[in-house]
N, C-alpha and C positions, 0 to 999 in steps of 0.2 A: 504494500500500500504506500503511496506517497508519502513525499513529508509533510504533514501542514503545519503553516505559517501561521495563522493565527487560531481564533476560534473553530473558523468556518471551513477554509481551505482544507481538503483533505478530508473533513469533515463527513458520516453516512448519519443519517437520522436514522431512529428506528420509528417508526409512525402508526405500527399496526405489528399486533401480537394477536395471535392465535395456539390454541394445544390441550392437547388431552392427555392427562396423564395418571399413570395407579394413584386411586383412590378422591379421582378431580376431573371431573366431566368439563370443567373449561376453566380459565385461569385465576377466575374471584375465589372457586375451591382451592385450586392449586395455592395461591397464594396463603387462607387460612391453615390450612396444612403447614404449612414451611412455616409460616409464624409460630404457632402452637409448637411446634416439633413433633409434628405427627409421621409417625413411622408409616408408608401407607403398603409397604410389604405383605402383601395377604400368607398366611398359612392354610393349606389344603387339608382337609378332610381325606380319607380312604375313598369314601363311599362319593365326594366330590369328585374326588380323581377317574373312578372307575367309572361313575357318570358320565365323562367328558372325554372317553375312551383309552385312560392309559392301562398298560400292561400290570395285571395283579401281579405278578411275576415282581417285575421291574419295581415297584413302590414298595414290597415287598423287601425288598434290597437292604440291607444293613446300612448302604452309602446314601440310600432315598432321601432326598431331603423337600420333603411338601413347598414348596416356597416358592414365589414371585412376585415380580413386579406386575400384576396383572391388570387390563386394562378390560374394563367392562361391558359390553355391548361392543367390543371389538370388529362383530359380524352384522352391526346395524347400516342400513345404507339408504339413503335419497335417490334413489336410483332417477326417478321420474323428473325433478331439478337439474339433471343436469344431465337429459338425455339419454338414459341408461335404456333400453326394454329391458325385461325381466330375466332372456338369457344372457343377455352379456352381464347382467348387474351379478348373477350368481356364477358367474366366470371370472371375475375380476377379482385383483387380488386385494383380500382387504386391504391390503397397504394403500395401494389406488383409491380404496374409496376413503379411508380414511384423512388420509392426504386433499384430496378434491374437495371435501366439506371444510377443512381448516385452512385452504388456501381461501376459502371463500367469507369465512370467518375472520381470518387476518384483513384482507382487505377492506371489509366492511369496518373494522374495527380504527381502519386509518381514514375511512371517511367517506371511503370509493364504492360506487358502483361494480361490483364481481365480474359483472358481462359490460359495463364502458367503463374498466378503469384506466391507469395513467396510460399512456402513449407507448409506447417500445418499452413494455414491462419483459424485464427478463426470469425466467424461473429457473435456480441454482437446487436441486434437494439430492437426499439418496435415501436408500434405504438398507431394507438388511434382509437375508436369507429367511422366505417363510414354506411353513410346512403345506398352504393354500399350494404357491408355486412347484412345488414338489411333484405333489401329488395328481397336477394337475398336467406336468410333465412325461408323470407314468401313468398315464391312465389312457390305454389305447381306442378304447371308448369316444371317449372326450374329443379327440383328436377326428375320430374318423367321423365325429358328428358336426362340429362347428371349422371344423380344417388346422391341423398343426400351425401354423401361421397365427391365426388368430387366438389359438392357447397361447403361444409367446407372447402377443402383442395387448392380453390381457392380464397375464400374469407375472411374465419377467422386470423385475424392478428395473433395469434400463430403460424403459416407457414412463417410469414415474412422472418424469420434469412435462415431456413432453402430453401426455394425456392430459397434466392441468395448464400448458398451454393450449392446448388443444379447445378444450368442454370452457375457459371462460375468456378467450379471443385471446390471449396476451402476445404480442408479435415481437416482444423480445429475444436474446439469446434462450435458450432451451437446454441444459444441461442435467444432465446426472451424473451425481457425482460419486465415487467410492474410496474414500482410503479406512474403512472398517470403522473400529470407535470411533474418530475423528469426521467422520464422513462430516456430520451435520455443521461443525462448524469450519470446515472448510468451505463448504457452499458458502458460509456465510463470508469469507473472506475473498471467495469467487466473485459472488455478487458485488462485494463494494468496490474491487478491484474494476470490474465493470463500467460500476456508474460513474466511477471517477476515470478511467476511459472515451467515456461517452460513448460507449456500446449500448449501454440503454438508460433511461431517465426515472426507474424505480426497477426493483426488484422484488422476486420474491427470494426467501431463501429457508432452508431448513431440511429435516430431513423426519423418517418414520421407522419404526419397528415393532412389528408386530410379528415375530415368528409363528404363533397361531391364536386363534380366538377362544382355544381351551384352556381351561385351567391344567397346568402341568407343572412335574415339579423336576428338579436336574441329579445326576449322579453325582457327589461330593468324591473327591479321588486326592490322599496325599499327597500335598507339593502344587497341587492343581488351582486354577482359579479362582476356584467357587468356595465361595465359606461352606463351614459345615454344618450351621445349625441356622441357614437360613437369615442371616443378619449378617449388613452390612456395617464395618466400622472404620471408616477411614480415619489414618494418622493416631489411630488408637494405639495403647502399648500392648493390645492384644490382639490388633487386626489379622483376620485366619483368610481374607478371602471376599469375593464381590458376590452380587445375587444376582441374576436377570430379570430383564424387565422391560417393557411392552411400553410405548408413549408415540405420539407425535407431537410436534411442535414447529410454525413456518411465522417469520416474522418480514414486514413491510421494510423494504431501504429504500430510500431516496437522495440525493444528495442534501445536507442538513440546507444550506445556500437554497435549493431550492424547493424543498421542506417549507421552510421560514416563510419565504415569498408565496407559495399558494396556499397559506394558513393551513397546512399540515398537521394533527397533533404529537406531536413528539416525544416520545417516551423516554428516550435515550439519545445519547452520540455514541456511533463508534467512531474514536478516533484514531485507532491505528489496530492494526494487522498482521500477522507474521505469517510465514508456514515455512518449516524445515522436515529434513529426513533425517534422521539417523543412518542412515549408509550403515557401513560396516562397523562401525565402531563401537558394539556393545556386543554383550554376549551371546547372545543369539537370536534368531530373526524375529519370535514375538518380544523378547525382554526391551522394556525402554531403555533409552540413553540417557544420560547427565547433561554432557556435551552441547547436542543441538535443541533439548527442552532449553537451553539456559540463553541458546542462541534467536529460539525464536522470542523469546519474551523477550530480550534485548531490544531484536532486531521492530520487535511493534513498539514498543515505547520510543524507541527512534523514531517510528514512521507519524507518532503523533506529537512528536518535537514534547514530548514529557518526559523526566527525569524520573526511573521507576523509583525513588525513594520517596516520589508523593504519591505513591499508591496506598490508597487506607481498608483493601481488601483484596485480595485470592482465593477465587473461585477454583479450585484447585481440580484436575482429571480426577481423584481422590479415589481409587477402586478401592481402599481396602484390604488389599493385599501386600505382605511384607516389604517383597521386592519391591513391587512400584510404588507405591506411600515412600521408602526410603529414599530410590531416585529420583520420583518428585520432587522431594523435601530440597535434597543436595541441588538439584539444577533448580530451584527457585530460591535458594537462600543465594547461590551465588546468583541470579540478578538482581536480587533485592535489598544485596548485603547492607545499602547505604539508607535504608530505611528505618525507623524508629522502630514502629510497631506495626505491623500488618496483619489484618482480622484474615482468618482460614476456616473453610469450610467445603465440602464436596454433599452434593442433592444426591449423591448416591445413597448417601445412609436413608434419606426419606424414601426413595424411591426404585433402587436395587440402579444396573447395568442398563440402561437403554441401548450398547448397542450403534446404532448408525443415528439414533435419536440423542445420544450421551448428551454433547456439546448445545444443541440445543433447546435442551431441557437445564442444564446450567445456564446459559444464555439469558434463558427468558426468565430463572430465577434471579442473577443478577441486575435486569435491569427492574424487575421488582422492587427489589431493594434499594437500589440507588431513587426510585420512585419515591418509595414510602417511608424514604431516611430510617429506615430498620433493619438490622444484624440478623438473621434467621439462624436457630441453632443448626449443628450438624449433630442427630441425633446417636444413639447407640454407643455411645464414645464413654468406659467410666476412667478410665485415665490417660489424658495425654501420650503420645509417643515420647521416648527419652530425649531426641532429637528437638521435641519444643520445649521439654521442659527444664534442658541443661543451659539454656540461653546463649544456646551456638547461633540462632537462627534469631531473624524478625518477626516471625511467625509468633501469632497464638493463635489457639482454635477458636473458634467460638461453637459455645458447649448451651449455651442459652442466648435468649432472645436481648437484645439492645438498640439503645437508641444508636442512631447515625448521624451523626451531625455533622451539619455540614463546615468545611474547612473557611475559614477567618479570607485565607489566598487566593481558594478555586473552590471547582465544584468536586461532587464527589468524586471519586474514580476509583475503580476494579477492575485489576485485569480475572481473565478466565482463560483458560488450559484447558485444551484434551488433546488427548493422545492417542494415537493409533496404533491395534499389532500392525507391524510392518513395517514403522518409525516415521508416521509421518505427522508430527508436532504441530497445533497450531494454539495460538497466541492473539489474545482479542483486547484491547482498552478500551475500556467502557466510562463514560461520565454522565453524570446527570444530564437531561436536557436544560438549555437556557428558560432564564424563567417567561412565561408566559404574560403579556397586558391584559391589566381586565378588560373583555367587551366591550364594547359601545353600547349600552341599552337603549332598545329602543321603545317606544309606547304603542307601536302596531300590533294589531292583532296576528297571526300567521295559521296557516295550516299547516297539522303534522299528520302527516299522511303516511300509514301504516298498512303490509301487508304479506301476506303468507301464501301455501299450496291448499289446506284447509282449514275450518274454522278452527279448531281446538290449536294452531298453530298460532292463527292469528289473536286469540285469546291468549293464549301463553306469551307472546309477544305486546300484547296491550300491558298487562299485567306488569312483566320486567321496565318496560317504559316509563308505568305510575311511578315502581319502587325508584328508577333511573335518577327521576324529575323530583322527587319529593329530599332527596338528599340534600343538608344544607350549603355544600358546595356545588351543588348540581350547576350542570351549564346552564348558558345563556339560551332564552327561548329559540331568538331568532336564528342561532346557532344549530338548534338543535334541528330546526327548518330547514335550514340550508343544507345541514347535512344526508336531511331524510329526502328532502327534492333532489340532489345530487349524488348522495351516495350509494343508494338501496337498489335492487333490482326488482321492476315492477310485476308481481304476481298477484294471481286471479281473486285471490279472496280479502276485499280490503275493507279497511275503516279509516278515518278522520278525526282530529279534533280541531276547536281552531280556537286557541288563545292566546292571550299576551303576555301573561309570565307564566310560571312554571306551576305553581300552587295552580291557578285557576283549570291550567290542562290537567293536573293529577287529580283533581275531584273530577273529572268529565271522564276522562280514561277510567277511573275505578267505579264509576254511576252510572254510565252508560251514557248522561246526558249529554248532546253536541247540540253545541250552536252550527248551523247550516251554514255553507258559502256554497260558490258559484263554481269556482275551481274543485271543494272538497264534492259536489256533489257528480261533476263530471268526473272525477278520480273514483269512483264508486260503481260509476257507471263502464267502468272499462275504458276510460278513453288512455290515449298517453298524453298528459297532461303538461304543457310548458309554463311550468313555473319560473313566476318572476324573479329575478335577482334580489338576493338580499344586500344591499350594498353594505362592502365592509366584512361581511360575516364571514367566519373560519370552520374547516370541519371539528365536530366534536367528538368526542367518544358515548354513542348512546349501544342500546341494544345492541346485539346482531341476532340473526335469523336464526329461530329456535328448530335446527333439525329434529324430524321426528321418523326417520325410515325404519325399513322394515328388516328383519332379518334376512340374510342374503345366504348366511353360513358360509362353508369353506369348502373347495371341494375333495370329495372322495377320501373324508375325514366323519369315521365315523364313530359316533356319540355312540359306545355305548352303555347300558343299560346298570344301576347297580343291581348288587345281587333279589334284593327284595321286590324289585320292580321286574327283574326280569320274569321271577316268581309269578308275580302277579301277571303278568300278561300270558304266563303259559295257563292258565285259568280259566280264560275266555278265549271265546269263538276265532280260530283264525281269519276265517273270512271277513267277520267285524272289525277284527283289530287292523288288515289288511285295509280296510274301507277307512277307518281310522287313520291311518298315514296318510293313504290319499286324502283325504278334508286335509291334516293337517301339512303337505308340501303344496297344496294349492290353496290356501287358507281360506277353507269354505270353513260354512256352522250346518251343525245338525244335519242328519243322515239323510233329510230329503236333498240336501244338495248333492247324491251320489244321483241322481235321476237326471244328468246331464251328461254330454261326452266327453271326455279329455280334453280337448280344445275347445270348447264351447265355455268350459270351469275357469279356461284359462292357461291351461297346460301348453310346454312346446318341448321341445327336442331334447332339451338341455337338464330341463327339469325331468322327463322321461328318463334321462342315464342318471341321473341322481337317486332317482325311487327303482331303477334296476340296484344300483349298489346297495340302496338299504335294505330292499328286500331281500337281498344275498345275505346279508349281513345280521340284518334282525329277527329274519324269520328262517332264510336257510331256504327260501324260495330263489331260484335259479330262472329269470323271463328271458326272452329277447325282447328289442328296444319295439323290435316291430308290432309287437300286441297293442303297442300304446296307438298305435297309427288305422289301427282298427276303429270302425266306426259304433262304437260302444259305450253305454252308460259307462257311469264308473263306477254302480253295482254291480253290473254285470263284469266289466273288468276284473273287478276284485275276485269273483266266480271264476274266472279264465286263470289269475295268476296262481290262486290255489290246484285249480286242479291240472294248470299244462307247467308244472314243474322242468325247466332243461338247464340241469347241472351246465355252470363256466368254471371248474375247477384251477383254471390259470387267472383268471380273473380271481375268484376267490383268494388264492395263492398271493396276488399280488397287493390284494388288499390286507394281507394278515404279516403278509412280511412290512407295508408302511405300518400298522398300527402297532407293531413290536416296536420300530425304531420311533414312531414320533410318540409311545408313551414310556421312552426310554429317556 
């Protein structure tokens, strides 16, 4: 990254934050977590695990350790937002969908319209190896239904970047990106590198991981990566090891210079950047380096003309594991040696390994922080490393929550670290954003025009709105106007209100009561409406759009059964239970809706090889695909698959050797 000169020069705004992460369906959770120091590491049940189809064998295991970073509704998807049909949406790899709802999330959240935002927006992300793409790669089925090409081109995370340039217009660079745990903040260093190029005029950046949508837990192995009892403890004096764990997170860059000038809201600067390898100079090809960690945080406090001795925090790669906590500590004491006192901390302990999401999910905790002038602890820690508490180092942990206050000279600043197997170091300076003018209030009344895909959306979205508005820093009316005419993308189910300060709209939003205008009534009616200029007015940070999709699942990943429930289903009728699947893979109610045909329910090709595998799977029933293309109730179907039974014992085979390894 360049050098800059002054505030601005060189300068990325962060203007929009989006992410989901264990135990935080979007970033106000996320943030109360990290404050509190909530551990948000799920532990597994047995009878969980074998629900969500791991190996009794395998959990069984002395080394099993129930644990993860798990992220919840992982398999839920908007398919219909953003152009999905129903086969592609359950071919696609969660990471894709996951990723395309919080791309869409970030940008609303900087103030932009999803489908018109800024001009040559470029999309930098990666992701990580999932059990979806696997399975969806060996599944010969699959392939000979929808064509090999298109299994690739919906599954393989090299598609990432470009699928969410694709689904919301962005005609920027288009990259995916890989260097393993570092992936996601390398994009982020891709990106600013970019804008400050002038290769494009915002970005997206970040990155995903979600290896499957099941609850699973990993094999603990001495010497090995992974803790053993399921707890993350970085820079601790008893750190044994990291957890994994499941997140995405994609954040808004603009140049800060022109951030500022289109009233942007600004969360953050980054002001400088690094990225190094370790080459050959450390012990071996996963172990980190000293060396080029110590080189890339150099080399970004150079690139933002700051002296790292005013750094007042380090967000640290922080796995938790001996070796790397040790070589961390060494290549960040030697950049930092001329600093007082540096607060440390790693979101691993709250949240396990993300993986290709790591850096990103530190990212966006940082500029939290730096936001809410608060210290968030690193949890799981009951004593220090000897390394911080022999006062070799600048380093203290931070083990509980603190204020942040801001520096007497500047504003805040943190750098943040990850690191990748492979050796590829990156290095981020982070400082507060400059501070904000109040508004211009004005005495106009405005419409704020609200809208979703259905009503229970668009109530959910009225509702966060009231809470939005009723806060007593809440924005500026007219603000919130501008940003809702400009920034939102207009869908079919909408409402209005129209007032003039913020009290008078949150009694209307939570009564239902509206005063009528001319505009809000033609915005009702479908039209697309040209709202007036607000003059003056800046985007703000209100709502964003309450996804509410359906489950998609994963493919050729099968759920199965605990012991009690399988019980229970060998009880009843198989022909019912048979009828049962069918209602529930085409989400019909009650058994009159078997008195239609497969494709008349809703059914197509894709969903057909999915209810071939379960049936193989759950019941030990053997179809071919082509019964489904038969012109049949799905009564009568279910009659057909019970009684015309035809063993695929390769097929079964192949499904029993993935379910060994992905519940290993």
């Amino acid at each position: 990254m360049t050098e800059a000169t002054d505030g601005q020069d060189g300068a990325i705004a962060v203007v929009g934050m989006s992410g989901r992460f264990p135990g935080a369906r979007n970033l106000a959770e996320y943030w109360t977590n990290l404050r509190d120091g909530v551990c948000s590491i799920a532990e597994f049940t047995s009878a969980e695990l074998l629900a969500d189809g791991a190996d009794e064998q395998a959990i069984g295991h002395a080394n099993h350790v129930p644990a993860k970073g798990f992220l919840a509704d992982a398999d839920r998807f908007e398919a219909e937002l953003f152009g999905f049909n129903r086969t592609e949406a359950a071919a696609l790899d969660p990471q894709h969908r996951l990723l395309l709802e919080t791309a869409w999330s970030a940008l609303e959240d900087a103030g932009y319209d999803p489908l018109r935002g800024p001009a040559r927006t470029g999309v930098y992300v990666g992701g990580s190896p999932t059990e979806h793409m696997f399975a969806a790669a060996t599944d010969p089925r699959l392939a000979a239904t929808i064509g090999a090409m298109q299994v690739r081109i919906l599954t393989d995370r090299e598609f990432l970047a470009p699928w969410v340039s694709y689904r919301l217009g962005l005609d920027g660079p288009s990259m995916t990106v890989q260097t393993a745990c570092s992936t996601s903040l390398t994009a982020v260093h891709l990106a600013a590198q970019a804008l400050l190029l002038g290769e494009c005029d915002a970005a997206l950046a970040g990155g995903v991981a979600v290896d499957s949508v099941r609850r699973n837990g990993y094999l603990y192995t001495d010497g090995g990566i992974f803790s053993p009892d399921g707890r993350c403890r970085p820079f601790d004096e008893k750190a044994a090891g990291t957890v994994p764990g499941n997140g995405v997170g994609v954040v808004v860059l603009r140049r800060l210079a022109d951030a500022l000038a289109d009233g942007d809201p600004v969360r953050a600067v980054i002001r400088g950047t690094a990225v190094t390898n370790d080459g050959a100079t450390k012990v071996g090809f996963t172990a980190p380096g000293v060396d080029q960690q110590t080189a890339a945080i150099v080399e970004a406090w150079g690139a933002a003309g700051l002296d790292p001795a005013s750094a007042q925090y380090l967000e640290a790669h922080g796995t938790g594991t001996q070796l790397g906590d040790r070589i961390e500590l060494a290549a960040a004491t030697a950049a930092f040696r001329d600093a007082r006192e540096v607060g440390l901390g790693s979101v691993k302990s709250n949240i396990g390994h993300l993986d290709a999401a790591a850096g990103i999910a530190a990212l966006i905790k940082s500029v939290l922080m730096v936001e809410h002038g608060t210290l968030v602890p690193t949890v799981n820690v009951t004593n220090a490393n000897p390394e911080l508490q022999s006062g070799s180092t600048p380093f203290r942990l931070v083990d509980e929550r603190a204020d942040w206050p801001r520096p007497a000279d500047g504003p805040r600043l943190a750098g943040v670290t990850s690191v990748g197997i492979g050796g590829t170091n990156v290095h981020l300076v982070l400082a507060e954003a400059p501070p904000r003018p109040a508004a211009a209030r004005r005495a106009d009344a405005e419409v704020l025009p609200l809208s979703a895909r259905t009503e229970a959306q668009l109530a959910a979205l009225t509702s966060a709105m009231a809470d939005a508005l009723s806060t007593g820093d809440g924005p500026d009316i007219a603000e919130v106007a501008h940003t809702l005419h400009a920034g939102r993308t207009p869908l079919p189910v909408r409402g209005y209100v129209v007032a003039a300060d913020r009290a008078d709209a949150v009694t209307q939003l939570r009564t239902g009561r509206r005063v009528t205008h001319p505009l809000g009534e033609a915005w009702l009616a479908g039209e697309d409406v040209d709202w007036p200029a607000v003059p003056g007015a800046r985007r703000v940070r209100v709502p964003t759009y309450p996804f509410a999709g359906a489950s998609h699942g994963a493919l050729s990943i099968t759920r199965a059964q605990a012991p009690e429930e399988t019980a229970a289903r060998q009880d009843i009728d198989t022909e019912a239970a048979v009828g049962v699947l069918l209602r529930e893979a085409l989400d019909l109610d009650g058994p009159a809706a078997l008195d239609q045909t497969y494709f008349a329910a809703g059914g197509d090709s894709l969903t057909a090889v999915l209810l071939v595998g379960r049936l193989s799977d759950e019941f030990g029933i053997d179809v071919s695909i082509e019964l489904f293309l038969e012109q049949l109730t799905l009564a009568e179907l279910a009659a057909r698959i019970v009684a015309a039974a035809s063993p695929d014992d390769s097929l079964a085979s192949l499904l029993d050797e993935f379910e060994a390894e992905a519940g290993a």
